[in-house]
C-alpha positions as CSV (number, residue, x, y, z in Angstrom):
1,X,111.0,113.4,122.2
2,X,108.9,110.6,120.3
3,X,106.0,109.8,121.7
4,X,104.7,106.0,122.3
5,X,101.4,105.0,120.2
6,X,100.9,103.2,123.7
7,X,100.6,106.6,125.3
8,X,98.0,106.5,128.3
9,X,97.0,110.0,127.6
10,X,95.2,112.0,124.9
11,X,97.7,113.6,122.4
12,X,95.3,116.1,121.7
13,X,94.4,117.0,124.8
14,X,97.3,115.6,127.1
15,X,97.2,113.9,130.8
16,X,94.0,116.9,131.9
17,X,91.3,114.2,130.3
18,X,89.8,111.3,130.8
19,X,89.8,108.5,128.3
20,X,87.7,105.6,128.1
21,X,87.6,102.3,126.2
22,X,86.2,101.9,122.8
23,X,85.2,99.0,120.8
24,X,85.4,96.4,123.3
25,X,89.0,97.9,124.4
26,X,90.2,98.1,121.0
27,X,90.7,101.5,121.4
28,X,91.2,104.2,123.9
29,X,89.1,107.5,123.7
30,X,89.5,110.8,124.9
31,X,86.2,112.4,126.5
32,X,87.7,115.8,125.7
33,X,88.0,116.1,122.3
34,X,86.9,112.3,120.6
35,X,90.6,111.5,119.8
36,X,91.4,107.9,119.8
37,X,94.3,105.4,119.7
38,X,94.9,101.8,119.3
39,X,94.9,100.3,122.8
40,X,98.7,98.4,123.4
41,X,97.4,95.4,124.7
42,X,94.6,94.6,122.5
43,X,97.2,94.9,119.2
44,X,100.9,96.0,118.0
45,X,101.0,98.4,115.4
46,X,102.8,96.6,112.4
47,X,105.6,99.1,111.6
48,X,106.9,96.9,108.3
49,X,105.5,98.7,105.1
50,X,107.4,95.9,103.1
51,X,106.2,94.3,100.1
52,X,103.7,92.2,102.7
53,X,102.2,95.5,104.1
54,X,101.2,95.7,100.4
55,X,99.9,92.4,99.8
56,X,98.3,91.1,102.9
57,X,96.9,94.2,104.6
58,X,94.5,95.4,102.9
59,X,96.3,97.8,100.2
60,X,97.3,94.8,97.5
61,X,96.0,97.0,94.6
62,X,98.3,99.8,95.8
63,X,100.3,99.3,92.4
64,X,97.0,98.3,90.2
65,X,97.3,101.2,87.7
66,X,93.5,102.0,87.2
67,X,91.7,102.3,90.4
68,X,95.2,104.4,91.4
69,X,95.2,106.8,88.8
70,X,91.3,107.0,89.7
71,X,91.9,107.7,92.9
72,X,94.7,110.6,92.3
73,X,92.9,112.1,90.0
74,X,89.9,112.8,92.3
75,X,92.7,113.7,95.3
76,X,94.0,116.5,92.8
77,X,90.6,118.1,91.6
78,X,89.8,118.2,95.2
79,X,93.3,119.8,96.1
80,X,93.2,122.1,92.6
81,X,89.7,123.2,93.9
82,X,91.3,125.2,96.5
83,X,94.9,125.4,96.2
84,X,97.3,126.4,92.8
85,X,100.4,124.2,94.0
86,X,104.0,124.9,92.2
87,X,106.2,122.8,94.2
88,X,104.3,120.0,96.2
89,X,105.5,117.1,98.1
90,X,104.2,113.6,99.2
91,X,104.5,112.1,102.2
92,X,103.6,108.0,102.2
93,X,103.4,108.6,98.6
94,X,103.1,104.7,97.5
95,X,103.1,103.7,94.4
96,X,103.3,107.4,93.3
97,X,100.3,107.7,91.2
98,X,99.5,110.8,92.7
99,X,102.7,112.1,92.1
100,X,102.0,111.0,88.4
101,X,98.9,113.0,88.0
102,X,100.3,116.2,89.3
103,X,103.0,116.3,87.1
104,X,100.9,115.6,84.4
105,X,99.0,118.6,85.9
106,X,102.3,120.8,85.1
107,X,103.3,120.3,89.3
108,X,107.1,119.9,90.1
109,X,106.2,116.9,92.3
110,X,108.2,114.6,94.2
111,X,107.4,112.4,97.2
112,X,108.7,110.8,100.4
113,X,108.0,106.8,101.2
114,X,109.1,104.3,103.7
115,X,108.9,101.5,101.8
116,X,111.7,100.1,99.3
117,X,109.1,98.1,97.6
118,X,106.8,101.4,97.2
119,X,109.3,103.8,96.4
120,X,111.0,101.4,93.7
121,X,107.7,100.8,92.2
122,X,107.2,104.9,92.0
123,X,110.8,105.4,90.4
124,X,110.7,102.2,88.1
125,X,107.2,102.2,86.9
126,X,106.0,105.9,86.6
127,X,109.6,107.6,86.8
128,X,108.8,109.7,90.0
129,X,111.3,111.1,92.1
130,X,110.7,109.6,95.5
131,X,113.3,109.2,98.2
132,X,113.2,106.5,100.8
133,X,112.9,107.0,104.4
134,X,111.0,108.7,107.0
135,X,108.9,112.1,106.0
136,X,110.0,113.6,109.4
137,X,113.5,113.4,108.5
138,X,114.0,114.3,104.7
139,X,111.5,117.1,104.2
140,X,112.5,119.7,106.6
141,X,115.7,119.4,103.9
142,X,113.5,120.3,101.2
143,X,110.8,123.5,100.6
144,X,107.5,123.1,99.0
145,X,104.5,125.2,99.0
146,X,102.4,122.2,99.5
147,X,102.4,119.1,101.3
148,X,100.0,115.8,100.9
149,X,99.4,113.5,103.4
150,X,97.3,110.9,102.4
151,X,96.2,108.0,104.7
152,X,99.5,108.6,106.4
153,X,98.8,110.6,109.4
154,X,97.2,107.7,111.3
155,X,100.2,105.4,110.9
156,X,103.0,107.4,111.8
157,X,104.8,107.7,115.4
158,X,104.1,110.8,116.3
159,X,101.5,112.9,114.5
160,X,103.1,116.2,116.1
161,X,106.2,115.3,114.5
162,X,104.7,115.1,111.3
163,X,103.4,117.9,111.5
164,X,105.9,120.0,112.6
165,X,108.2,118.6,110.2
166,X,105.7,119.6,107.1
167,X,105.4,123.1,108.9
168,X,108.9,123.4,108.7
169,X,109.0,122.4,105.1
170,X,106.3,124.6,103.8
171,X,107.4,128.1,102.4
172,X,105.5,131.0,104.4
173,X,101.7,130.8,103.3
174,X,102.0,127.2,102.3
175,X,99.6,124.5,102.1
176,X,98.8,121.4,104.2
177,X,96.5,118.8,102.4
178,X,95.6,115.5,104.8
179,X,93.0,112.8,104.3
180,X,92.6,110.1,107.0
181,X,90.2,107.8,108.1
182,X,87.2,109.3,110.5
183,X,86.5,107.4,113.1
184,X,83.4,109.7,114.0
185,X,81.8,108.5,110.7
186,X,78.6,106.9,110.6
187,X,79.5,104.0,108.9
188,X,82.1,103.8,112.1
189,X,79.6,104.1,114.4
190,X,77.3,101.3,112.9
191,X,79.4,98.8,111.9
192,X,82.4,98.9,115.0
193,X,84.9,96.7,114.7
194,X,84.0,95.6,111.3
195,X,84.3,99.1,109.7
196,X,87.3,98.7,107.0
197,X,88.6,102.2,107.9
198,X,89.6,100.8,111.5
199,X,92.6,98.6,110.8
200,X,94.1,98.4,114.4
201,X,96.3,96.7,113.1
202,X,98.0,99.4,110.9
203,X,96.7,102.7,112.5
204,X,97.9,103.9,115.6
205,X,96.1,106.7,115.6
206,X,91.8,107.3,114.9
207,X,90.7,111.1,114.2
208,X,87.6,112.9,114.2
209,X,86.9,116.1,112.5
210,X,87.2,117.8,115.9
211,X,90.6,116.2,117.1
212,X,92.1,116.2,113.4
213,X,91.3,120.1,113.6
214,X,92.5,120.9,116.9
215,X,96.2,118.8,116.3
216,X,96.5,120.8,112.9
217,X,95.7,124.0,114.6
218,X,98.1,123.5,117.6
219,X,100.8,122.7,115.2
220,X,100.2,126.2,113.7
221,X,98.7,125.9,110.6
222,X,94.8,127.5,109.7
223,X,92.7,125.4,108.7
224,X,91.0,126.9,105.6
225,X,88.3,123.6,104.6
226,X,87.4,120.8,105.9
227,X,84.8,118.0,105.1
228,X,84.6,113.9,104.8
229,X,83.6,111.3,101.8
230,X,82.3,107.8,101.6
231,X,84.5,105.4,100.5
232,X,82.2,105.4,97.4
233,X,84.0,108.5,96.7
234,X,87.0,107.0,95.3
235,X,85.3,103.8,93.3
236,X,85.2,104.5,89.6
237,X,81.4,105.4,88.8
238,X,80.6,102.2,86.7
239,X,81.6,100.6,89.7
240,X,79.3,102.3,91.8
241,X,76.5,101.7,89.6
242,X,77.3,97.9,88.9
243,X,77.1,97.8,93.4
244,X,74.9,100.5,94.6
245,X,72.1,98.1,96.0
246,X,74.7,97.0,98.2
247,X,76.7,100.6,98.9
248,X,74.0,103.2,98.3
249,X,71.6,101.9,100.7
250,X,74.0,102.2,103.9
251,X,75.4,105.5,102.8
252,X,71.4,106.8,102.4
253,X,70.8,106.0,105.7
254,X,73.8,107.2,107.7
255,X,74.6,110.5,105.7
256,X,70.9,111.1,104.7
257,X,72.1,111.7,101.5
258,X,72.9,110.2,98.0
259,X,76.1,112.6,98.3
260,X,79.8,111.2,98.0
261,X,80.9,114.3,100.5
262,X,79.1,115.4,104.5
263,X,80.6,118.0,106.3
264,X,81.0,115.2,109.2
265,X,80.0,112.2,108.6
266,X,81.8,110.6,105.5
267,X,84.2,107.5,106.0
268,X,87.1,109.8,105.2
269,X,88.1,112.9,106.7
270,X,90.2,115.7,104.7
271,X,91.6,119.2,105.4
272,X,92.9,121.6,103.8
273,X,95.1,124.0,106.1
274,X,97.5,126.9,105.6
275,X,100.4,128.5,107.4
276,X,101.5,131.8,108.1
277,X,102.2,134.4,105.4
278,X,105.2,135.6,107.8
279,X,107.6,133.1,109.9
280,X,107.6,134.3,113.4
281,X,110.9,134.9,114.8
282,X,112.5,132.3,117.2
């Protein structure tokens, strides 16, 4: 049964707590656990990830080559840190510049994307293999022993779903890697509405550490590390340097620290999580 981003009740928690507005009534928020979602009649979700998804929400330099391959690069030290993939698969992979970078890392990678114009770009441009269509469907046909979820999880349907479906693709002791936007961050809390990691618009669905841990948990995966980053984390360092009067100082005074990573309180939240050596019997 899919559940309705319009839902009434916590996902994490379901109907036993309270929830609350947030933001004005932007979003709902569970008093449980700090779970929040995108309030049905303050905006509709935009569920067309065509080529105007890419150009007028935000993500236009989704096929820009350098700040992509950037950005992958950092997304695979952090995974390689932890994790030795041999097989991995993408879910929302985009443009596939991830995809690039781990099979320049000696990774049989492929990937999984909604949109034609995205999953073209992958297969034309950088000669991924990425099939079309919804990750909930394809990949419990495939096996991996890791699965990346970048800025996906907040857009999708049903996050249980997802998850279930990435369980179900994951050989026994495989590896979950997420990254989504933390509403709990302290760049969240300061600026409200006018934090860029909010995008009603787009995201059904806002996590905090907390939440984000608890749904991966319930969906039967361990979660083996967990922390945030600024969005600094992900600019190229002469960039950082040419705009740090403007970025540092924020950063300094929420996080307390010149660091690009918090345990808690970074714009972006990421996990690492792992399932079961053994499948348990149904």
């Amino acid at each position: 049964m899919s559940v309705d981003h319009r839902t009434t009740r916590c996902l994490v928690c379901g109907p036993t707590r309270a929830h609350r507005p947030l933001l004005g009534g932007l979003l709902r928020r569970c008093e449980g656990c700090g779970f929040s979602w995108t309030a049905p009649d303050q905006t509709a979700v935009d569920d067309s990830y065509d080529e105007d998804y890419f150009a007028s929400g935000g993500y236009d330099d989704y096929f820009r080559a350098e700040p992509r391959r950037f950005e992958a690069s950092r997304r695979l030290r952090w995974l390689l840190s932890t994790v030795r993939p041999t097989v991995l698969l993408e879910a929302g992979c985009a443009g596939g510049y991830f995809l690039e970078a781990a099979h320049h890392a000696g990774i049989t990678a492929s990937g999984i994307e909604v949109s034609h114009a995205a999953a073209q770009f992958a297969r034309d441009h950088l000669h991924m293999p990425v099939r079309q269509g919804h990750f909930e469907t394809i990949a419990p046909t495939l096996t991996a022993d890791v699965v990346c979820a970048f800025h996906v999880l907040e857009h999708v349907e049903d996050p249980r779903a997802f998850l279930h479906a990435a369980h179900t693709t994951l050989t026994p002791g495989g590896w979950l890697a997420l990254e989504v936007p933390n509403i709990a961050s302290a760049a969240a809390r300061r600026l409200g509405t006018a934090w860029p990691g909010l995008q009603p618009r787009y995201h059904r669905w806002h996590f905090t550490p907390d939440s984000l841990v608890r749904l991966v948990t319930d969906a039967g995966f361990e979660v083996v590390r967990q922390d945030t980053t600024v969005f600094r984390y992900y600019m190229p360092r002469r960039y950082r340097l040419r705009h740090a009067r403007h970025l540092l100082p924020a950063d300094l005074i929420g996080l307390r620290s010149p660091r690009l990573t918090h345990p808690r309180l970074g714009d972006l939240l990421r996990v690492l999580a792992r399932t079961p050596h053994t499948r348990r019997s149904t």
